[in-house]
C-alpha positions in Angstrom: 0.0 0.0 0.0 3.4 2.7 0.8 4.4 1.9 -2.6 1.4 3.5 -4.7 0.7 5.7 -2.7 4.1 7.3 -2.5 4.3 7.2 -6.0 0.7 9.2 -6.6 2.3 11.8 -4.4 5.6 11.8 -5.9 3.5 12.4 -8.9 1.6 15.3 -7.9 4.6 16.5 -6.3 6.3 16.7 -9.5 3.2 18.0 -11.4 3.2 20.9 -8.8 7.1 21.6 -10.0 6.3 21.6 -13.2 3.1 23.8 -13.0 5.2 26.2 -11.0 8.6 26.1 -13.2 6.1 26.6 -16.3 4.6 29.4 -14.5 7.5 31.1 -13.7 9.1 30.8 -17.7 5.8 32.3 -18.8 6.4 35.3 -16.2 10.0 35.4 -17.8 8.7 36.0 -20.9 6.2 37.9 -20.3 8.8 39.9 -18.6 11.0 39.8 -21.2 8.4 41.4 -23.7 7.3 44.1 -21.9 11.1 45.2 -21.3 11.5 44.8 -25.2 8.5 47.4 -25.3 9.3 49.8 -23.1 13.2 49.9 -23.9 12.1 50.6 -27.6 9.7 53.5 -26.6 12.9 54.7 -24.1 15.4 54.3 -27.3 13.3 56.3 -29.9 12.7 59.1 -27.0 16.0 59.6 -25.8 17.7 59.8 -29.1 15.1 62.4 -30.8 16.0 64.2 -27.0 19.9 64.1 -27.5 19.7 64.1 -31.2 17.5 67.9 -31.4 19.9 68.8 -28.3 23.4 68.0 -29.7 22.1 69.1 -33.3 20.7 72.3 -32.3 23.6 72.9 -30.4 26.4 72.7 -33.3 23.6 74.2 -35.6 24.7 77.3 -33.6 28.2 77.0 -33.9 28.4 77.1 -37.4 26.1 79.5 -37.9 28.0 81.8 -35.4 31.3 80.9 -37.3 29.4 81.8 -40.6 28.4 84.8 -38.8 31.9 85.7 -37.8 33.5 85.0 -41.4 30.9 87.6 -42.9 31.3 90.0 -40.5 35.4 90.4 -40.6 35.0 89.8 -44.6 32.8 93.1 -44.4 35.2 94.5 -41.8 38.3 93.7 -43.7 36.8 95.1 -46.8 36.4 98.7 -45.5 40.1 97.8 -43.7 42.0 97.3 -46.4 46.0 96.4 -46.1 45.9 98.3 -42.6 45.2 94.7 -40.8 48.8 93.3 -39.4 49.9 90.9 -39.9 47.8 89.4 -42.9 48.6 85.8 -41.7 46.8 86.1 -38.6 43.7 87.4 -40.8 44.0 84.3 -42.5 44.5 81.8 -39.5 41.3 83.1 -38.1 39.0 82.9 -41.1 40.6 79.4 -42.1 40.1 78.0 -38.4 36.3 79.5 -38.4 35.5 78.2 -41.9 36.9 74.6 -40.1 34.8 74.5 -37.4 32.2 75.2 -39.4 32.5 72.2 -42.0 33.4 70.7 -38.9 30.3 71.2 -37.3 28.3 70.4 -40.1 30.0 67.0 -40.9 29.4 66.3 -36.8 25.7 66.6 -37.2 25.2 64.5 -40.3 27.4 62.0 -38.6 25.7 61.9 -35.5 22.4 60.3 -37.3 24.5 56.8 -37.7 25.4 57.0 -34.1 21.8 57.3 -32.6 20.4 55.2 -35.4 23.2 52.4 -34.3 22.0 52.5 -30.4 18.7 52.4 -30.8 18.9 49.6 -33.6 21.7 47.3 -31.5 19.2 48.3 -27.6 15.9 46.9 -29.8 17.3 44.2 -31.1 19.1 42.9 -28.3 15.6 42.7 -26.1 14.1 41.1 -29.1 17.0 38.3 -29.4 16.7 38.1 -25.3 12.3 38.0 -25.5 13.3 34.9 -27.9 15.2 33.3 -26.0 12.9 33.2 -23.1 10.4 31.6 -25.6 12.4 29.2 -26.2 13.4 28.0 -23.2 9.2 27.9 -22.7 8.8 26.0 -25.8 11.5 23.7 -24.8 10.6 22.9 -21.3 6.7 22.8 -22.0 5.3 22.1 -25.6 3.1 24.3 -27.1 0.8 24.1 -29.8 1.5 26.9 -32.9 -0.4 29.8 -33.1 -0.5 29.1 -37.0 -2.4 25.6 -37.7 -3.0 24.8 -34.0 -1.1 21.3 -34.1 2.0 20.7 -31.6 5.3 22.2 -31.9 7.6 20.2 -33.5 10.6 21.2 -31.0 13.8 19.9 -32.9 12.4 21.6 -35.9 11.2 24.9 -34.3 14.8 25.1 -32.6 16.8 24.6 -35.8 15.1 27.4 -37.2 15.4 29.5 -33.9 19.1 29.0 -34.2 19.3 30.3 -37.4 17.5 33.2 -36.3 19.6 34.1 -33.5 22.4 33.4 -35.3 21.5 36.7 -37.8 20.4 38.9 -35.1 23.6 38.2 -33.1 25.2 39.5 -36.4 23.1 42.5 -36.8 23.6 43.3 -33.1 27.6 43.5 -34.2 26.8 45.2 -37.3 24.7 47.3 -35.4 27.4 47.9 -32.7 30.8 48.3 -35.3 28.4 51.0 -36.9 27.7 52.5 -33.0 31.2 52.5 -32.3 32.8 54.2 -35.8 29.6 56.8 -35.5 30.5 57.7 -31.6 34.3 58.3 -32.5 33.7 60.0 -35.7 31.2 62.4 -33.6 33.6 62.9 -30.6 36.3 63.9 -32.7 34.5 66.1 -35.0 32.6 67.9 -31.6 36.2 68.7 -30.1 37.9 69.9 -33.9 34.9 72.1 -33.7 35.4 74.0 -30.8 38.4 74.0 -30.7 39.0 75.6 -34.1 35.7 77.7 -33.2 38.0 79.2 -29.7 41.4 79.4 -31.6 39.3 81.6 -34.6 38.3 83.6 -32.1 41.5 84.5 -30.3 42.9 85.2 -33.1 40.6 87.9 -34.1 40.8 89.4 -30.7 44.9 89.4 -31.5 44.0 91.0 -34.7 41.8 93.7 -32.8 44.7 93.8 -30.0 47.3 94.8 -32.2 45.5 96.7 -34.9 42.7 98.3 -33.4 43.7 99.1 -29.4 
């Protein structure tokens, strides 16, 4: 009589683990999902925030260098020959017309970079959300959503493993493009203020020595 009876509540022992475990993959996924969501709504917000920010920002400087260039153009026009010496004239327009193109190349650059993130955040909770369904699908059949009949789960995880195979590669691709885009952008911010401040000290040297 111990024997069977053991066994029926060994049984529903086990049928209580595996309720439970299947319960708690389905609130992993679940999980998982809604974290994919809400971290695409987060990406596509946060870089139109720092994208308007960043491009407004540079927007300025080259329109203030542009500024500059037409004003001391004009300046130097109604000035002519008494500005000494001529190759600090020159330094200044030729560092302010760089931080200009600089500035300009920064904010077309910048695009890849935001574009990068948000593509290599999304599809990194997507490739994670999948991966939680399959280790659901795996642990607890399911029947498909298309014709109704039973997974077949050696099939279905052949073709999940291509899958994840290419978005492991697009998360690269997207990260190599990330990467290139962030350097590129850093570079071209610092060139640009930096030949921005040295265009303007030299025009206050110019208006030290020529004009005080």
């Amino acid at each position: 009589m111990n024997g069977p009876e053991n066994t029926s509540v060994d049984d529903y022992l086990g049928g209580l683990r595996g309720t439970t475990e299947k319960e708690r993959l389905t609130a992993q996924l679940q999980s998982a999902s809604e974290r994919a969501a809400n971290l695409n709504r987060q990406a596509v917000q946060a870089s139109v925030d720092v994208g308007k920010e960043k491009t407004q920002f540079f927007e300025k400087v080259a329109l203030g260098c542009g500024g500059t260039i037409a004003l001391t153009v004009s300046f130097v026009g109604a000035h002519s020959g008494r500005l000494q010496p001529p190759w600090l004239l020159r330094a200044a327009l030729v560092a302010l017309v760089g931080a200009m193109i600089s500035a300009m190349y920064r904010n077309w650059k910048f695009h890849f970079y935001v574009l990068g993130a948000w593509m290599r955040q999304d599809l990194a909770a997507k490739q994670e959300r999948e991966r939680c369904r399959r280790d659901l699908i795996v642990n607890f059949p399911m029947l498909s959503a298309e014709d109704g009949k039973p997974i077949r789960v050696q099939e279905w995880l052949a073709e999940f493993a291509k899958d994840d195979e290419t978005c492991t590669a697009r998360i690269a691709e997207c990260t190599k493009q990330e990467t290139s885009a962030f350097k590129y952008t850093r570079v071209s911010e610092y060139l640009t203020l930096g030949l921005a401040v040295c265009g303007m000290l030299l025009l206050t040297a110019i208006a030290w020595f020529d004009l005080l």
